[in-house]
C-alpha positions as CSV (number, residue, x, y, z in Angstrom):
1,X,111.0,89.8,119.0
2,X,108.0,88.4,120.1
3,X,107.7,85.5,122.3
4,X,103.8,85.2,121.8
5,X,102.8,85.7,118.3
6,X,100.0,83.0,118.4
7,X,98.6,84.6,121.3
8,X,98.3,88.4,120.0
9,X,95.3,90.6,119.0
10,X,97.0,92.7,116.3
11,X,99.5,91.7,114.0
12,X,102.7,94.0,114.1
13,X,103.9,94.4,110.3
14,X,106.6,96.6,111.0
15,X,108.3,93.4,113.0
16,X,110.1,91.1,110.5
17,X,109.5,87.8,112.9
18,X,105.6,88.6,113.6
19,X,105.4,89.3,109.5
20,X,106.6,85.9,108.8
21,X,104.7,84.1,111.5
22,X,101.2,85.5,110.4
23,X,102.6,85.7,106.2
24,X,103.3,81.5,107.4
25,X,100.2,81.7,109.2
26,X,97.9,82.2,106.5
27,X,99.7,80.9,104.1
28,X,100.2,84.3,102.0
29,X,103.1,86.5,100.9
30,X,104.2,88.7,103.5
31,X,103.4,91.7,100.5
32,X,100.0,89.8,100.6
33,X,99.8,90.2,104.4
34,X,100.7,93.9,104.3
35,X,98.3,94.4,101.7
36,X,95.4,92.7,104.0
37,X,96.6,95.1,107.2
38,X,96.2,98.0,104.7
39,X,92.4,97.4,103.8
40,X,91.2,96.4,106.9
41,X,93.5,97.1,109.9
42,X,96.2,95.0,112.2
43,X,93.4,92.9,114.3
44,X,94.3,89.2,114.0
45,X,90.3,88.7,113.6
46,X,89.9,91.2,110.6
47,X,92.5,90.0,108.6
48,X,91.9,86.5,109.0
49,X,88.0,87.3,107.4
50,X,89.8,89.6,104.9
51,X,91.8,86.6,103.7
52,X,88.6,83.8,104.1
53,X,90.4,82.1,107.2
54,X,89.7,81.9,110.3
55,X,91.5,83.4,112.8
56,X,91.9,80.8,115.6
């Protein structure tokens, strides 16, 4: 598991704990979350703007 999920670039969907972090994170479903990583790729910065967040 992660120890350092604030701190990473790219958001690891295939890691239960990281999912639920960034799913908590921006306040979607982790299906939501997966769907987001789909369209635009894992960078913490893209799917924050995908989702209208930002992505401190």
């Amino acid at each position: 598991m992660p120890t350092e999920l604030h701190d990473k670039a790219h958001i690891d969907v295939f890691d239960r704990a990281a999912r639920e972090h960034w799913a908590l994170r921006f306040g979607v479903t982790e299906e939501h979350l997966r769907k987001a990583v789909r369209m635009v790729g894992s960078r913490v910065t893209s799917v924050a703007a995908y989702l209208g967040q930002a992505a401190h």
